[in-house]
C-alpha positions as CSV (number, residue, x, y, z in Angstrom):
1,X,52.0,-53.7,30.3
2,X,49.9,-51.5,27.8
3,X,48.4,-54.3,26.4
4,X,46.9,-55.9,29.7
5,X,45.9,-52.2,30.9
6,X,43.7,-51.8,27.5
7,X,42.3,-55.1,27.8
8,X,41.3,-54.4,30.8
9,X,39.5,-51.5,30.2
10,X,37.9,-52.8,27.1
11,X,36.5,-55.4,29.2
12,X,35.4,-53.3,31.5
13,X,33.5,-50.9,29.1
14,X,32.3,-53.9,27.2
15,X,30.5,-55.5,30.8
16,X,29.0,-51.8,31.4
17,X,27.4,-51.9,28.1
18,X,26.2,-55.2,28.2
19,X,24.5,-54.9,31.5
20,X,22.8,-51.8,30.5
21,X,21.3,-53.1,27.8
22,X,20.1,-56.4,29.6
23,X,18.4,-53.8,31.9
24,X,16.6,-51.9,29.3
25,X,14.8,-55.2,28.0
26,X,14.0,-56.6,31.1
27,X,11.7,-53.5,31.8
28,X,9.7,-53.2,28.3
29,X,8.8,-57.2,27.8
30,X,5.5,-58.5,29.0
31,X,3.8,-61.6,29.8
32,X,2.9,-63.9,26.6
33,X,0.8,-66.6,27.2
34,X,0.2,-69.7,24.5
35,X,-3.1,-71.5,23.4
36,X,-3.2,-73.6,20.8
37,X,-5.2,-72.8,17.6
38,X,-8.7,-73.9,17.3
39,X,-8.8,-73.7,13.1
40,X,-5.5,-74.3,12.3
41,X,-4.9,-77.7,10.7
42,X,-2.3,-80.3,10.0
43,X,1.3,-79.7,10.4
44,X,2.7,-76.2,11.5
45,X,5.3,-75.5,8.7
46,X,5.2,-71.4,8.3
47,X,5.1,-69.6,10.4
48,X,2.8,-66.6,8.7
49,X,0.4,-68.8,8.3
50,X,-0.2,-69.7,12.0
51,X,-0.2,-66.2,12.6
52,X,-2.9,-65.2,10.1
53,X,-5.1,-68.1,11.4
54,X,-4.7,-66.8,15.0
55,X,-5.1,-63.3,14.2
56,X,-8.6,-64.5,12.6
57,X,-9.0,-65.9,15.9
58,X,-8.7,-63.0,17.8
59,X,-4.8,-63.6,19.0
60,X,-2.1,-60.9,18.8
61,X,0.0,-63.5,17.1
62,X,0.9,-67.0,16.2
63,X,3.9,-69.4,15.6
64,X,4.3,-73.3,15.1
65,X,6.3,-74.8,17.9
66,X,7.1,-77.9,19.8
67,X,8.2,-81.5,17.8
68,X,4.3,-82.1,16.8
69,X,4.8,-78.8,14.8
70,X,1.5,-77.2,16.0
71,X,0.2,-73.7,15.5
72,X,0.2,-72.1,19.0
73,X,-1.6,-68.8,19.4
74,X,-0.2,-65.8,21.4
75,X,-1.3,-62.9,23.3
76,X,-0.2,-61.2,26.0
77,X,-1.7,-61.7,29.7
C-alpha cells in the first residue's frame, strides 16, 4: 500500500514539474524563419561554417539541413 501511495505522488509531482517547464518555454521562443545561403558552397558538412558565412550575410545564424546538406541561413521574423 505505501508503495503505490508514493508512486503516486511521485508521479504526480513529476507531471507538475514537467508542465511547468513546458510552459516557460513556450512563452520566450520566437519565430525563425530559413533562407538559404547565397555564398555558401558545396556540401553543408559543419555546421560553424554555415553559420559564419550567414552571419557575413547579415543572418543571426546558420546550420546545414535537409538530405542535399545545404547551408540554410536563420533569423528571426
Amino acid at each position: 500500500m505505501m508503495n503505490k501511495s508514493f508512486l503516486s505522488m511521485f508521479l504526480l509531482i513529476l507531471l507538475i514539474f514537467s508542465s511547468s517547464e513546458e510552459m516557460i518555454g513556450r512563452t520566450v521562443e520566437g519565430r525563425v524563419c530559413q533562407s538559404p545561403s547565397q555564398k555558401f558552397h558545396g556540401l553543408c558538412l559543419i555546421n560553424h561554417n554555415c553559420y559564419v558565412v550567414c552571419q557575413s550575410e547579415g543572418f543571426s545564424g546558420g546550420e546545414c539541413d535537409g538530405i542535399r546538406r545545404r547551408c540554410m541561413c536563420t533569423r528571426l521574423c
